[in-house]
Structures are given as C-alpha cells and as structure tokens.
ZADO-287264 format. One record per residue (C-alpha): x, y, z; residue in three letters; residue number from 1. Coordinates in nm, 2 decimals. Layout:
REM residues N
+--------+--------+--------+------+-----+
!     c1 !     c2 !     c3 ! rest !  nr !
+--------+--------+--------+------+-----+
!      X !      Y !      Z !  ALA ! NUM !
...
+--------+--------+--------+------+-----+
This chain:
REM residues 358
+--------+--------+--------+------+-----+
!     c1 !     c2 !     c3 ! rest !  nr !
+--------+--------+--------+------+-----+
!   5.62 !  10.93 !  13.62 !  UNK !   1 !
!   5.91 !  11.14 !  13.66 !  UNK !   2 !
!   6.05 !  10.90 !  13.88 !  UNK !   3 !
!   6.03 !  10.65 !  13.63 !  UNK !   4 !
!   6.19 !  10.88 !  13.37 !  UNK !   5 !
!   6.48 !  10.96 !  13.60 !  UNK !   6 !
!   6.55 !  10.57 !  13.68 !  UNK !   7 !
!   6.55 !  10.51 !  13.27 !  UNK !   8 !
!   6.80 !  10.79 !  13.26 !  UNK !   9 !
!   7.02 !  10.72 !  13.49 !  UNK !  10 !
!   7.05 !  10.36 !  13.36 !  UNK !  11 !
!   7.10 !  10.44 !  12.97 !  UNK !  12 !
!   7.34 !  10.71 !  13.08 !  UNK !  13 !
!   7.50 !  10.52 !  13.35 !  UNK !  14 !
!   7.55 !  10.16 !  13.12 !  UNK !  15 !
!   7.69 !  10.36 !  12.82 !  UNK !  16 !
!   7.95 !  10.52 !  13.05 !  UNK !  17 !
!   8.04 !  10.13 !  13.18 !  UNK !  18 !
!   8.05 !  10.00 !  12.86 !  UNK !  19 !
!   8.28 !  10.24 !  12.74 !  UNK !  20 !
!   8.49 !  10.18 !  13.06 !  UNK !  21 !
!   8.51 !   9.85 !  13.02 !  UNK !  22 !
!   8.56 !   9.85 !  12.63 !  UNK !  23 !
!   8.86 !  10.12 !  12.55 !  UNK !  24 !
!   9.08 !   9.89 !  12.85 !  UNK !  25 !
!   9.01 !   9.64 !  12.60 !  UNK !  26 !
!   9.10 !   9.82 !  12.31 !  UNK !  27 !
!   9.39 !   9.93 !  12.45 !  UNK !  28 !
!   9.55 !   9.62 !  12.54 !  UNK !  29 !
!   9.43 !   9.49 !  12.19 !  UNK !  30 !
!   9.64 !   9.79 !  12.04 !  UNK !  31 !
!   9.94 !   9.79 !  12.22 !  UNK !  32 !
!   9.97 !   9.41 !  12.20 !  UNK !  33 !
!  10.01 !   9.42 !  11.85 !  UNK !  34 !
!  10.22 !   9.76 !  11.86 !  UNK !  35 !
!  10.47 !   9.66 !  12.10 !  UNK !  36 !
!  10.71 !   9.53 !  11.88 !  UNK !  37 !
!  10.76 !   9.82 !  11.68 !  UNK !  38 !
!  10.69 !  10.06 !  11.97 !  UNK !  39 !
!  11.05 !   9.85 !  12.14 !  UNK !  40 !
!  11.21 !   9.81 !  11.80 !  UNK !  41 !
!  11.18 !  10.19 !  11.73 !  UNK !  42 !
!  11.27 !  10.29 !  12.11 !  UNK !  43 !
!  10.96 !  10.50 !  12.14 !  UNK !  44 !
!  10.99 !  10.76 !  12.45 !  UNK !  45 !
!  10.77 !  10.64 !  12.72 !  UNK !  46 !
!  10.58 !  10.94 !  12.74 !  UNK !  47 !
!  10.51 !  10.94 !  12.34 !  UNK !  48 !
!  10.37 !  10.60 !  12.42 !  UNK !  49 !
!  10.13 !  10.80 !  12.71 !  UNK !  50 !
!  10.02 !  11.05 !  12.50 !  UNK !  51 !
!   9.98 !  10.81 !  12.19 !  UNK !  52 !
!   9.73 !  10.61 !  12.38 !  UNK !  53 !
!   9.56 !  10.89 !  12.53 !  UNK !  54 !
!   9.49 !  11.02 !  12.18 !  UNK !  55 !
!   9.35 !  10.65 !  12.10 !  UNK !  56 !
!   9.09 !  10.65 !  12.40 !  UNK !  57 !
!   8.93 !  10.97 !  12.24 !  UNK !  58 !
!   8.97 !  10.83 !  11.91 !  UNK !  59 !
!   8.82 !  10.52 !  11.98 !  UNK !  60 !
!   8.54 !  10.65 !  12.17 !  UNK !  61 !
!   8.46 !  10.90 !  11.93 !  UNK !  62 !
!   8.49 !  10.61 !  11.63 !  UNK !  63 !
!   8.29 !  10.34 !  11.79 !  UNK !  64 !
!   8.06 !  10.51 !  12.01 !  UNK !  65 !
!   7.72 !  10.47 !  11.81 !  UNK !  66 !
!   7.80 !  10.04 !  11.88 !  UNK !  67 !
!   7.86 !  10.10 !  12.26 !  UNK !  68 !
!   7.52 !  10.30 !  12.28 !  UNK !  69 !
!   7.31 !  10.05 !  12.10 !  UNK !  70 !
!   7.48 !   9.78 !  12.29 !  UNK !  71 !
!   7.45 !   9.91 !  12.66 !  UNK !  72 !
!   7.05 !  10.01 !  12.55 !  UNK !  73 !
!   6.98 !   9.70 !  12.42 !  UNK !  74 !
!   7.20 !   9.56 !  12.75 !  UNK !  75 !
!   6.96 !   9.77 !  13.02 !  UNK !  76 !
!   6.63 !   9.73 !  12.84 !  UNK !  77 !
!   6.65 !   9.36 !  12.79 !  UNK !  78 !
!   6.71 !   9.35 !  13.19 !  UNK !  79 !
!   6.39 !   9.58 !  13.23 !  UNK !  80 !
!   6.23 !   9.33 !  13.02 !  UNK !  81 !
!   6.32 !   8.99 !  13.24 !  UNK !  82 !
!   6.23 !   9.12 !  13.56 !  UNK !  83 !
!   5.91 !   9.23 !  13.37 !  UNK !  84 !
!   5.97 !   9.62 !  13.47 !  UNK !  85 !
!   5.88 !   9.73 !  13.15 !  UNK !  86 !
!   5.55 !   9.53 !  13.16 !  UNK !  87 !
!   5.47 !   9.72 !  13.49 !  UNK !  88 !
!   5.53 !  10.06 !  13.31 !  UNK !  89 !
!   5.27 !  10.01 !  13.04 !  UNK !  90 !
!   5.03 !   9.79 !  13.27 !  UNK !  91 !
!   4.97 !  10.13 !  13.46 !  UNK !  92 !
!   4.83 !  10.32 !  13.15 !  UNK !  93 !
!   5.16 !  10.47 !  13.02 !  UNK !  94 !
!   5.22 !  10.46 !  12.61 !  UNK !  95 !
!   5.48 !  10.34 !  12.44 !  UNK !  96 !
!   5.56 !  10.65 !  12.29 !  UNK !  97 !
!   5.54 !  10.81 !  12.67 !  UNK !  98 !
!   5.77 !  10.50 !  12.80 !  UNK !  99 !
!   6.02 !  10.58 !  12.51 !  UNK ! 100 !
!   6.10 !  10.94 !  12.64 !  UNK ! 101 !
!   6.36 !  10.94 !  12.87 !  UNK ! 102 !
!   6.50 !  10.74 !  12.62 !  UNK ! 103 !
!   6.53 !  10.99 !  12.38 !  UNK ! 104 !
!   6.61 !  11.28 !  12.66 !  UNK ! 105 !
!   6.95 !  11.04 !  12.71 !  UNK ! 106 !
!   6.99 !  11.00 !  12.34 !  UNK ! 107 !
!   6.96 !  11.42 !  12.32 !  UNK ! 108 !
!   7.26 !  11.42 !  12.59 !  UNK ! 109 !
!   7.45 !  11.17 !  12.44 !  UNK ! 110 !
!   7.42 !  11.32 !  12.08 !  UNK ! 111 !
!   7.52 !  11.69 !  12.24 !  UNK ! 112 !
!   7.88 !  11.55 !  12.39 !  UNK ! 113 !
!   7.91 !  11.33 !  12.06 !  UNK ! 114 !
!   7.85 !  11.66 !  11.84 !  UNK ! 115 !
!   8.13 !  11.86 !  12.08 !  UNK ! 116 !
!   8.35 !  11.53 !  12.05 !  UNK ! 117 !
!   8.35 !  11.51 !  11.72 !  UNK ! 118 !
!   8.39 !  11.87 !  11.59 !  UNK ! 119 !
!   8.64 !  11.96 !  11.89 !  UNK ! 120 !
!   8.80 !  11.74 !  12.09 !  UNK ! 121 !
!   8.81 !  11.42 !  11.82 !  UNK ! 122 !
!   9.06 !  11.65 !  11.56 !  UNK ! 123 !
!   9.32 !  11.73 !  11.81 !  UNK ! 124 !
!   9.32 !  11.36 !  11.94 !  UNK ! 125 !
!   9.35 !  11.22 !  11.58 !  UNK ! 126 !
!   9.62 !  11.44 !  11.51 !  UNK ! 127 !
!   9.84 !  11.32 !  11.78 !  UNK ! 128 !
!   9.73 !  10.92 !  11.74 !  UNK ! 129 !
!   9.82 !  10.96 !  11.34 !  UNK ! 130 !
!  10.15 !  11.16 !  11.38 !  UNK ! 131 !
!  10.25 !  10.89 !  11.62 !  UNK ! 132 !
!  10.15 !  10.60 !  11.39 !  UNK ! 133 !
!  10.33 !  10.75 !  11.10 !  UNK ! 134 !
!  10.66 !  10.87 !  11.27 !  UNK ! 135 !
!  10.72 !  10.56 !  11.47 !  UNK ! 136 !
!  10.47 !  10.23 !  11.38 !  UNK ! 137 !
!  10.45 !  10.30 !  10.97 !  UNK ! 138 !
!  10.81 !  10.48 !  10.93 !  UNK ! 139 !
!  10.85 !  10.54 !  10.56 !  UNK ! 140 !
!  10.47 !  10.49 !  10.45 !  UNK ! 141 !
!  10.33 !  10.78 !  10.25 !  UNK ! 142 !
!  10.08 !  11.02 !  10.35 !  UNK ! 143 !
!  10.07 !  11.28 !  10.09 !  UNK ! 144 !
!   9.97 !  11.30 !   9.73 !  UNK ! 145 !
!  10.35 !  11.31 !   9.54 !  UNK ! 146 !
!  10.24 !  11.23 !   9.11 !  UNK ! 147 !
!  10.14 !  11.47 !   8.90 !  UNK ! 148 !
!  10.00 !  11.70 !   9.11 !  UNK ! 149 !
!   9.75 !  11.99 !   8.96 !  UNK ! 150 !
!   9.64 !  12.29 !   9.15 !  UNK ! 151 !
!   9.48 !  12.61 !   9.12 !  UNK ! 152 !
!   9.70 !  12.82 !   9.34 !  UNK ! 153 !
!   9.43 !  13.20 !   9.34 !  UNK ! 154 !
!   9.19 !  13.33 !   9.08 !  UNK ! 155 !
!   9.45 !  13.36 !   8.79 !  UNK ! 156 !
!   9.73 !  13.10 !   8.86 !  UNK ! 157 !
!   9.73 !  12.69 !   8.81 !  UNK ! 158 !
!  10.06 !  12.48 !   8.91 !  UNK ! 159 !
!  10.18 !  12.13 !   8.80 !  UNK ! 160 !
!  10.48 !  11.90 !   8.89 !  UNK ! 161 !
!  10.50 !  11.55 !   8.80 !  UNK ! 162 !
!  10.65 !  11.43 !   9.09 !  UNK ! 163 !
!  10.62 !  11.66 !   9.47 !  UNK ! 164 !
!  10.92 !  11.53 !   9.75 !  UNK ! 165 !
!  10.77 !  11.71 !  10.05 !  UNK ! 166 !
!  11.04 !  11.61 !  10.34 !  UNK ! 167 !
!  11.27 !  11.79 !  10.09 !  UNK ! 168 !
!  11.03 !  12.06 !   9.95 !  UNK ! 169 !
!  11.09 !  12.05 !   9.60 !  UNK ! 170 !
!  10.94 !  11.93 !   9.27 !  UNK ! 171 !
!  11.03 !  11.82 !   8.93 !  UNK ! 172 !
!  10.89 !  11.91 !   8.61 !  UNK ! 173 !
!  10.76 !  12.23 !   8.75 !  UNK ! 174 !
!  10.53 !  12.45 !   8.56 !  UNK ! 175 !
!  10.30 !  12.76 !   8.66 !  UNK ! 176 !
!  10.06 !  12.94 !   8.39 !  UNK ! 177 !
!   9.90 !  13.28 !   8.44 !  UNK ! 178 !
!   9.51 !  13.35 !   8.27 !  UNK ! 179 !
!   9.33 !  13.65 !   8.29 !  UNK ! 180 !
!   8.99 !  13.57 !   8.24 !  UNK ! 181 !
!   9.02 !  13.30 !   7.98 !  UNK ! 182 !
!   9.33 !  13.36 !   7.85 !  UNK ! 183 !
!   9.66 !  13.24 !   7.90 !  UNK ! 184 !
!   9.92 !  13.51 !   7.97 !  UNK ! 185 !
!  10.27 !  13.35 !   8.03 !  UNK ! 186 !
!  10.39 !  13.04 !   8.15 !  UNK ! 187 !
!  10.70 !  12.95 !   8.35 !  UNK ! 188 !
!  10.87 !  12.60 !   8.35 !  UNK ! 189 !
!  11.14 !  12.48 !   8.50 !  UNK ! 190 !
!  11.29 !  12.12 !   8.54 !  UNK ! 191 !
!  11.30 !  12.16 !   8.92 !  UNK ! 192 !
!  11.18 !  12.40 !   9.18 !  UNK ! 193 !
!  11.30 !  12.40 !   9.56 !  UNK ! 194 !
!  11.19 !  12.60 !   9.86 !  UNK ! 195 !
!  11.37 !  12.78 !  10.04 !  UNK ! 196 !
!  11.25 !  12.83 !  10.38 !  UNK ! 197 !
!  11.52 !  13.10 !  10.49 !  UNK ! 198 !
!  11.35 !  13.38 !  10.30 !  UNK ! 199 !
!  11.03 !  13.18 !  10.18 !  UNK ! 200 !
!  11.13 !  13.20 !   9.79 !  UNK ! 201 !
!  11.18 !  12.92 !   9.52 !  UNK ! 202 !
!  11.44 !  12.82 !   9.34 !  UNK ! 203 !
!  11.39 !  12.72 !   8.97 !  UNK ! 204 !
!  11.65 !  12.54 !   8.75 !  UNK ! 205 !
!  11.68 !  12.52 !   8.39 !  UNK ! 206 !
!  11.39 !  12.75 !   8.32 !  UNK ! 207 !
!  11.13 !  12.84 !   8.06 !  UNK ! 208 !
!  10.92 !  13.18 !   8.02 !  UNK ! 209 !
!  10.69 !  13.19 !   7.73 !  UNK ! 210 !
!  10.50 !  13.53 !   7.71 !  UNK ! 211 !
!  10.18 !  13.52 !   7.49 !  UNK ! 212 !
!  10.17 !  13.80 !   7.27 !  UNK ! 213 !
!   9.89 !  13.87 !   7.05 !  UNK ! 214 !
!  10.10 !  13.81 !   6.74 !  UNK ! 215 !
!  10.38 !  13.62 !   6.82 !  UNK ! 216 !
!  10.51 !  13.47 !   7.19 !  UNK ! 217 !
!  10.84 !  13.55 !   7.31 !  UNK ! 218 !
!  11.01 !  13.28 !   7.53 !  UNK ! 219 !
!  11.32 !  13.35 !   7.78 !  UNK ! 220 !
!  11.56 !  13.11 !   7.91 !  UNK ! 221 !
!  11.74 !  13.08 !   8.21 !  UNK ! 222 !
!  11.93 !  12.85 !   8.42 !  UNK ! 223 !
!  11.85 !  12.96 !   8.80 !  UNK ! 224 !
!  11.59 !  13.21 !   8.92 !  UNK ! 225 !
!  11.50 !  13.29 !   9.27 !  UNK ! 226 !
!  11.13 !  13.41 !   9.29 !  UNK ! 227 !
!  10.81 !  13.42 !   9.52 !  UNK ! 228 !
!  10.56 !  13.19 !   9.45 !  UNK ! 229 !
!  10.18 !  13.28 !   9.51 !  UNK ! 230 !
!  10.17 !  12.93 !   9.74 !  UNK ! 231 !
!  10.29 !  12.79 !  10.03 !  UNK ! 232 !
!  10.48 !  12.46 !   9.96 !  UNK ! 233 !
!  10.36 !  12.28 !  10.24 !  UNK ! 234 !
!   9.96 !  12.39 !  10.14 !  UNK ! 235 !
!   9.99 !  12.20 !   9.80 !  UNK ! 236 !
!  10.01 !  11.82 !   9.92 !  UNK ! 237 !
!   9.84 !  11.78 !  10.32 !  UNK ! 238 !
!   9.84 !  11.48 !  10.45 !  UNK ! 239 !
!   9.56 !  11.18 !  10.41 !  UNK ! 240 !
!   9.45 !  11.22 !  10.69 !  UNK ! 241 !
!   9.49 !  11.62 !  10.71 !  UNK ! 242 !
!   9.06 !  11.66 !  10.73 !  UNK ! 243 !
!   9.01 !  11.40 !  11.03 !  UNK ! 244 !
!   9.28 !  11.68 !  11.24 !  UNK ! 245 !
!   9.09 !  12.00 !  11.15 !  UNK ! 246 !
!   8.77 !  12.12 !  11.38 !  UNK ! 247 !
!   8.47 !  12.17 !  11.23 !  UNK ! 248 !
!   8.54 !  12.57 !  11.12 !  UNK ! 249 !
!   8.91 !  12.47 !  10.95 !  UNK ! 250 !
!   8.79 !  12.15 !  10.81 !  UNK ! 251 !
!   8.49 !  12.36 !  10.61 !  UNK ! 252 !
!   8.78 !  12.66 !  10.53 !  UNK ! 253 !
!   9.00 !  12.39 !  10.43 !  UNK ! 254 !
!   8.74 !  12.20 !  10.21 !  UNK ! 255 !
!   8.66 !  12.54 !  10.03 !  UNK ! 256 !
!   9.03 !  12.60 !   9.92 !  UNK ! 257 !
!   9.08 !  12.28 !   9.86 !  UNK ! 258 !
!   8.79 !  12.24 !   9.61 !  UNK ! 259 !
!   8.93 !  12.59 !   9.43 !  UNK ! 260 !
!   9.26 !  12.38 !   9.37 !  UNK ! 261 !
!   9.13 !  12.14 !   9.21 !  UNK ! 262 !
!   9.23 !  11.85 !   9.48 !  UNK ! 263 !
!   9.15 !  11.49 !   9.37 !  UNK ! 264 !
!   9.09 !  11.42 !   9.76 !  UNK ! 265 !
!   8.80 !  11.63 !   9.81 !  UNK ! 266 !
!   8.54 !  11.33 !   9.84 !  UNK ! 267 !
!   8.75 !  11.22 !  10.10 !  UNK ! 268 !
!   8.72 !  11.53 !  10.30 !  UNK ! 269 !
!   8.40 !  11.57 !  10.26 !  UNK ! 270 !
!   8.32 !  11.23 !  10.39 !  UNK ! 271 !
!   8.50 !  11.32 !  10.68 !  UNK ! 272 !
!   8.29 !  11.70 !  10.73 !  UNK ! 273 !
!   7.96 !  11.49 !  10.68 !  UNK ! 274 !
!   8.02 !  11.19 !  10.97 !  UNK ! 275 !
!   8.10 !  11.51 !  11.19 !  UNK ! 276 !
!   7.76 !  11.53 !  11.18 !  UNK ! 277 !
!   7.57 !  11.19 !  11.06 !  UNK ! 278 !
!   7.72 !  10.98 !  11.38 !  UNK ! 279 !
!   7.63 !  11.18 !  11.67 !  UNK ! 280 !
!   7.24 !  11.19 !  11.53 !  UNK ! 281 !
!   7.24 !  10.80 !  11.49 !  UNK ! 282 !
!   7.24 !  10.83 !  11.84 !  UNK ! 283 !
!   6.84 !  10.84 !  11.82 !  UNK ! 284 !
!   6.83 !  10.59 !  11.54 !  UNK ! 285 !
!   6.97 !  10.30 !  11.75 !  UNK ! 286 !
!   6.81 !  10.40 !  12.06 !  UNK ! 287 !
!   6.50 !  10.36 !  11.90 !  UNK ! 288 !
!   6.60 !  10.01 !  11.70 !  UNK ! 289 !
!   6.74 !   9.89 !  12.07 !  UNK ! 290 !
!   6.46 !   9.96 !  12.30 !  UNK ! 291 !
!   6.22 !   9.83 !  12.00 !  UNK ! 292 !
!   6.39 !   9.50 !  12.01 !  UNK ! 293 !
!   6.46 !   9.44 !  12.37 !  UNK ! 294 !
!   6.17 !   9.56 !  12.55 !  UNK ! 295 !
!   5.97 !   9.27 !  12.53 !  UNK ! 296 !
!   6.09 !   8.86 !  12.69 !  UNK ! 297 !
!   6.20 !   8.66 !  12.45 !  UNK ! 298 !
!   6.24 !   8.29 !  12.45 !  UNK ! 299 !
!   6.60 !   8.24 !  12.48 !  UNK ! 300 !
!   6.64 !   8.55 !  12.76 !  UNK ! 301 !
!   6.86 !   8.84 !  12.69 !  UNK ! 302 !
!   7.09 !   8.63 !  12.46 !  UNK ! 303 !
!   6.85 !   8.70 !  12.16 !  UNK ! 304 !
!   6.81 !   9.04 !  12.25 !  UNK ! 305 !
!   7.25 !   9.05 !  12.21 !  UNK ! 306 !
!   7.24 !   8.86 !  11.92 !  UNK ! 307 !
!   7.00 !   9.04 !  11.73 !  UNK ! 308 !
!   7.22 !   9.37 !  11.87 !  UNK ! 309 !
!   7.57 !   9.26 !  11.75 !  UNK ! 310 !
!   7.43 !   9.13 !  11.40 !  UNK ! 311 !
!   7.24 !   9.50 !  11.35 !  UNK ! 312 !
!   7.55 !   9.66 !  11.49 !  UNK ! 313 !
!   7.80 !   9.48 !  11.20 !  UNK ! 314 !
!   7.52 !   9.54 !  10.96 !  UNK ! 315 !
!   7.53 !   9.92 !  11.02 !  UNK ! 316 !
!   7.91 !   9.94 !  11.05 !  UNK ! 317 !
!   7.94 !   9.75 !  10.75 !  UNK ! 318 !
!   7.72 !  10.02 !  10.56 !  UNK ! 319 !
!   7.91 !  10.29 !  10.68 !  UNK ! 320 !
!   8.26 !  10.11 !  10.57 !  UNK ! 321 !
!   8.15 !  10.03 !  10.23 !  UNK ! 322 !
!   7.92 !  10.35 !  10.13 !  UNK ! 323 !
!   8.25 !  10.55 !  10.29 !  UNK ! 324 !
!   8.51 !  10.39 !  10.08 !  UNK ! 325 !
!   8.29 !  10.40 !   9.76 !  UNK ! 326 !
!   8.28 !  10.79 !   9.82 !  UNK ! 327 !
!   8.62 !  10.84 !   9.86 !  UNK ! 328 !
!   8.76 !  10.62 !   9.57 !  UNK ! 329 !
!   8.52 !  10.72 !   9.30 !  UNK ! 330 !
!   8.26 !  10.98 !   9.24 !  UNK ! 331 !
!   7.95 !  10.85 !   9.40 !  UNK ! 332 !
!   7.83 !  11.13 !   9.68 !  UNK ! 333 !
!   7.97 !  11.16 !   9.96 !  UNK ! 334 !
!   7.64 !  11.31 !  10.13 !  UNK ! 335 !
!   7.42 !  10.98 !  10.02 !  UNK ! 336 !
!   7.74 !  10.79 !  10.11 !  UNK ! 337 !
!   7.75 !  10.92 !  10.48 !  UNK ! 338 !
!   7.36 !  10.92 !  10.55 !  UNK ! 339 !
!   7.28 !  10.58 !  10.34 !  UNK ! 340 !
!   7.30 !  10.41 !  10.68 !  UNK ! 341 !
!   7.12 !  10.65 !  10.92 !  UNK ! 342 !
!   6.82 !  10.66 !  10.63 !  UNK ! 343 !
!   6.81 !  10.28 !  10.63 !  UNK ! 344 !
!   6.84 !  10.19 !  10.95 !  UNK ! 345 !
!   6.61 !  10.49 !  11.04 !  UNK ! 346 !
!   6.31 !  10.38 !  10.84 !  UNK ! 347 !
!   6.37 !  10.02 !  11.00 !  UNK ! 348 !
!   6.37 !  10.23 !  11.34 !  UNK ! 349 !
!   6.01 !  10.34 !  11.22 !  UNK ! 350 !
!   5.90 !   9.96 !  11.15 !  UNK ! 351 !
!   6.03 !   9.83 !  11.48 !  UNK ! 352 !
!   5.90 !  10.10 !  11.68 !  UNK ! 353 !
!   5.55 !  10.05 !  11.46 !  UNK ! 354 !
!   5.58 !   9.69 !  11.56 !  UNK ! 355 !
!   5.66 !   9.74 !  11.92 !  UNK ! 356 !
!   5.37 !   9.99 !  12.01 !  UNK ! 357 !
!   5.15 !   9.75 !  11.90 !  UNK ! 358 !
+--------+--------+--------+------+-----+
C-alpha cells in the first residue's frame, strides 16, 4: 500500500504546486492590468514595480491558498475517480478511512509551510505590497487613526488629541493626565504639541498645568514648553494595516500594548493574530470535504465534481469575509468570527466523509 500512498502524495502535492503556478501568473496580469495606469502616471521605478509584485506572489499565495488546495484535490481525485482508480483501491480490501491517509499526510505538509508562511514570510511580504500601494497607487488615502485619539501611554499616564497629523508629527488639543492609583494628580494641556525628532522632546503651545491638591488645585500657565513625553509619537497612531506586517511574536507584543492603550482597532488585530492560525488548519477541512465529494463518478463527469468545488469554495470565502468584517467593525468576537467557517464547514466535513464511507 505504500506505493499507493506515495502515488496519492505525489499528486495532491504535485497539483497544488501547478495550480498555484498557473494561478498567481494569472493574478498577476489581472493586478497589473488594472495598476498600470497609475504605476505610468506616477513614474513608478522599475525595480519598485519588481519588488511590488514579488511581495503580491507571497501575498496572494498566502491569502488564497485554502481555494487552490481544495481546488487541485477535488481536480486529482475526480480524475482517480473516472479512470475508476479509486474503485480499484477499495475493491482490494482497503477502507476509506485507510484510502484517505496520504491525504491527510499532504494536508499535514501543506498546513506546516502554510503555518511558516503565514507567521514569517507573509508579514514581511505584506509590508512591502502595502507600502507600495499606499505610496504610489492610493497617494493621499489615510492609513492611520487621526480623531480624537485616546491612549493609555504606561501604568499612570492617559493622552488625548482631537485631531493627530502624523506626516507632520504633531497634535491639536493636546492633553496628558497623571493617576496614581485612582486618583488624578495633575493634568497638562496644551492647544498643540509637535515632536521634535532632533532630540526626541515635545513642543507644547499655549499650555495648561492643573495640580490637584487636596484642598484646593493650583493651575500654571505657559506659552511654550519643551518636555519628554513618556511615548513615542509614531507608537500612538500605526497604520491599518500595521498587524498584517508583524510576525507572529511582534503581532502578540504588539496586540498586548495595544490593548493597554486603549486602541479602538484591537478587533482588527486580533482578527488578523487568529487567521495566522485558523487558515493553515482548514487545510484538513477541505481535503476532507474535496476527496468526500469527488471520489466517486458522477453523471455529468468531473464538471460536477468543479461545480460543487467553486460553489463550496465562495461559500467558505464568503464566511470568512463577512464573520471578518463583522469583527472588526463592531464588537462581536473576533475568535468565533475567525473559526465560524472552519467549525461549519468542518462538521459538514464529518457528514460528507460519513456519507462517503458508506
């Protein structure tokens, strides 16, 4: 049987491969025929324009590659099925369950270089595809939070500016209050603040200090002061798309100080930290839904077997979309969010494969 289980192998592993070859081409002409205009009109380096689509082929493989392993299973297995191979594997006493193992060994593989793809590899490509997109194809487009933004900067120390302008690091309506424990110990506001990166201090204008006393505050006025912050300016507003650039450790290190801040983003992030995890394993989910539903002829040929494939495929890409977004613009969790569609389509894995064996 191991020759069997080696021939399986080789074909799962060897049709995902080509149908990732043959797909990311595609994607790439797709992409760059509707980039070129702004790639000429913006006189994009050639080499940027390399690099760019380097960074897509990793971020499209990583993005899509659940689909292209359900399709290329359901592609190989439905070709076992017509030239009745699979009916000459079971015929000669092997189970189902036996018949489904090298299917699951490829799946294991797979899963492994999806799980180093996605915690490694996948940040450092999106960082380079979004920096590109933003600097040369969406020029002007914000990507960081700039309104009335609230942080907790350490233990003892919150900050608030109604409006943040991070290209040139400073603020409006600029406050910082001090607690010990529960109680508030001064407060500083000034009408603007602006960084100074030649000595890393802040520059306040038209400022405010109210010092709580026990029995009566005293407030002090000034028009300039030049101080140290307890923050970096740059720390306060990231980027949308800051968490899909971190690597597994960061993103966690950056989730944790994120959450003591009080950011407003940190469904998004954690949406992000989950999926680093939740694709790679529906690697054995649609295996198992694939080989369920093409290992038998249909009447129709292998046509069915696609058809069925693509509709599941949109189905399942359609849960992740939705249950994504839902997390990330309101407070339903993230967690039930990300695995919603690996639960679903894993308990239909269990009925197919139920249905199959028998």
């Amino acid at each position: 049987m191991k020759i069997l289980d080696w021939y399986i192998l080789k074909r799962y592993l060897g049709t995902f491969i080509m149908m990732l070859v043959l797909f990311i081409p595609i994607g790439i002409t797709v992409n760059l025929a509707e980039k070129i205009d702004k790639i000429l009109e913006n006189e994009v380096p050639f080499m940027e324009v390399v690099y760019y689509y380097i960074d897509f082929t990793v971020y499209f493989a990583n993005l899509l590659f659940p689909i292209f392993l359900f399709l290329s299973v359901i592609w190989f297995t439905s070709k076992l099925a017509m030239n009745t191979e699979i009916v000459a594997f079971l015929s000669s006493g092997v189970s189902f369950y036996r018949f489904l193992r090298p299917y699951l060994v490829g799946a294991t593989i797979v899963c492994i270089g999806a799980l180093i793809l996605a915690m490694y590899l996948a940040p450092q490509a999106s960082k380079g595809f979004n920096e590109f997109k933003y600097q040369y194809l969406k020029r002007g487009q914000q990507t960081q939070e700039t309104n009335d933004v609230y942080r907790q900067v350490n233990d003892n120390e919150y900050i608030y500016a109604s409006h943040f302008q991070p290209k040139s690091k400073s603020a409006r309506n600029f406050t910082l209050e001090h607690f010990e424990g529960n109680e508030l110990k001064f407060k500083i506001s000034a009408s603007n603040l602006r960084y100074n990166e030649e000595d890393s201090t802040y520059q306040l204008t038209r400022v405010d200090k109210r010092i709580i006393g026990k029995e009566e505050d005293s407030i002090m006025f000034m028009r300039t002061l030049d101080t140290v912050l307890p923050f970096e300016f740059d720390d306060l507003t990231p980027e949308s798309y800051i968490a899909e650039t971190l690597n597994y450790t960061e993103l966690n290190d950056f989730i944790d100080k994120e959450k003591r801040r009080g950011s407003g983003n940190i469904n998004r992030y954690l949406v992000v930290a989950y999926k680093r995890w939740s694709i790679p394993i529906s690697a054995f989910i649609l295996t198992i839904i694939a080989v369920a539903v093409a290992s038998f002829k249909r009447r129709g040929g292998m046509g069915v077997n696609l058809a069925v494939g693509i509709t599941l495929a949109f189905i399942f890409i359609f849960f992740d979309k939705v249950f994504g977004t839902m997390a990330e613009q309101s407070s339903f969790s993230p967690l039930i969010a990300v695995w919603f569609p690996n639960v679903v389509f894993g308990v239909l894995a269990v009925i197919l494969l139920y249905r199959a064996k028998r």
